[in-house]
N, C-alpha and C positions, 0 to 999 in steps of 0.2 A: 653321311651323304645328304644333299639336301637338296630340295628342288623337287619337280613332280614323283609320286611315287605314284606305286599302281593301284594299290588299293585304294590310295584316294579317288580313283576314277567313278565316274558314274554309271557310264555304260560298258557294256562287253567291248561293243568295236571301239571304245576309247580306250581298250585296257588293252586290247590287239592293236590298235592299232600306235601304240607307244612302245609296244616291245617289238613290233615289226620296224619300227623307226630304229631303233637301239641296233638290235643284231642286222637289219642293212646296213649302217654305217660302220659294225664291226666287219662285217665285209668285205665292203669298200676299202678300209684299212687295210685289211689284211693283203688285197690285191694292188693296195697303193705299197706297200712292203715288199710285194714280190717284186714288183718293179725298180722299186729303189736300190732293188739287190743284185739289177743287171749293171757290169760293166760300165757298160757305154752310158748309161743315165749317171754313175757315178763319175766317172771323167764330166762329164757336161755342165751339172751341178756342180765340180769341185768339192772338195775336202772337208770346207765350213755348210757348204750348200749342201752336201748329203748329211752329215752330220744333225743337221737343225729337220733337214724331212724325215728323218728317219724319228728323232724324240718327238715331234709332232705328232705323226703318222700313229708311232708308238701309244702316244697319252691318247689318242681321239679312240686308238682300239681298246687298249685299254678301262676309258669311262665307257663306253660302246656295251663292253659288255658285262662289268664292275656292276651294274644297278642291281643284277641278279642273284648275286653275292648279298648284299646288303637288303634289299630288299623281298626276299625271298623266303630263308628261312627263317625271318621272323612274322612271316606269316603263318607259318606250321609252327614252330615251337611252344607256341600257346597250348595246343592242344597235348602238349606233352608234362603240362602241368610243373610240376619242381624238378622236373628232370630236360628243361631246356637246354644247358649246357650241352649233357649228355648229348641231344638229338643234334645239336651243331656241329660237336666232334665228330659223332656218329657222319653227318654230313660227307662233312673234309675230308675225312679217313677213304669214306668208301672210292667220292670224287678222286682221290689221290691213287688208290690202289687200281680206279679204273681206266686211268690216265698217263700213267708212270710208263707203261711200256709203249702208247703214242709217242711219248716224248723221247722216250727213248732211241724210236725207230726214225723221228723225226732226225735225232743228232748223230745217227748212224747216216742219213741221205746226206748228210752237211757235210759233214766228213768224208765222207766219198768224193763227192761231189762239188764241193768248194764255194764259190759264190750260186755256180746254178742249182747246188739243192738248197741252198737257200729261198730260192727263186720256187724250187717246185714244195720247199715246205711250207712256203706262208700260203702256193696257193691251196695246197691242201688244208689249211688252217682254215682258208676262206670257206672250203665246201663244208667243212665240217660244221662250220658256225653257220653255214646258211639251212643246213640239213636240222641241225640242232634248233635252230630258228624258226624252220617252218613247224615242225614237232610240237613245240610250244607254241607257236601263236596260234594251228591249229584247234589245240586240246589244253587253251585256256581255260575254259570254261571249269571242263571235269579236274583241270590241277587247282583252280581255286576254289571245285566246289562251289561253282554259281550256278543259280537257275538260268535257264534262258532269255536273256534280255532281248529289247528291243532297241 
């Protein structure tokens, strides 16, 4: 990935306020998705026109929230000495076990529910990533172990 990271940043509020930029726009996505998923915007748009908003919509949430991924834990894996890999997998494993049954319960609403749980899963995706969001931009500091800047 390339382009600003975070630890290149100077200050604290430049480090907040780059990941506050990130997970608002995966937000925004996400409730531009739930929209995309009513009906009536998919008739209006047409067949090629929802198509194209949806893989948009899609990649802009996607890098939105992708930076954290990549630029994250190789922040921490340092301090894990020869045993980096380890801590990555360690990572994924746990993200995955802690997440599996969201997604689950997500594709259960879908199912039910047909286009509108669609509709009500992306927007629970949103609050999830806004909640998640605020968490982190919060309790930047003590996750990167910075002192208090100015």
């Amino acid at each position: 990935m390339t382009g600003k990271k975070v630890v290149d940043l100077e200050t604290i509020d430049e480090k907040k306020l780059f990941i506050f930029r990130r997970y608002s726009g995966a937000v925004l996505s996400a409730i531009a998705l739930a929209i995309l998923a009513n009906e009536t915007v998919g008739i209006y748009l047409g067949q090629y026109g929802l198509a194209a908003a949806i893989t948009l919509v899609s990649g802009l949430l996607a890098t939105s929230v992708g930076f954290q991924f990549y630029q994250l834990p190789p922040k921490y894996a340092p301090t894990f000495g020869r045993d980096k890999a380890v801590f990555t997998s360690w990572c994924d494993g746990v993200c995955f076990l802690l997440l599996s049954p969201f997604w689950s319960s997500l594709s259960g609403l879908v199912a039910a529910n047909g286009l509108q749980g669609w509709t009500c899963s992306f927007l629970i995706i949103a609050a999830f990533i806004a909640i998640g969001g605020t968490i982190m931009t919060n309790s930047l500091e003590s996750v990167m172990r910075l002192d208090k800047q100015k």
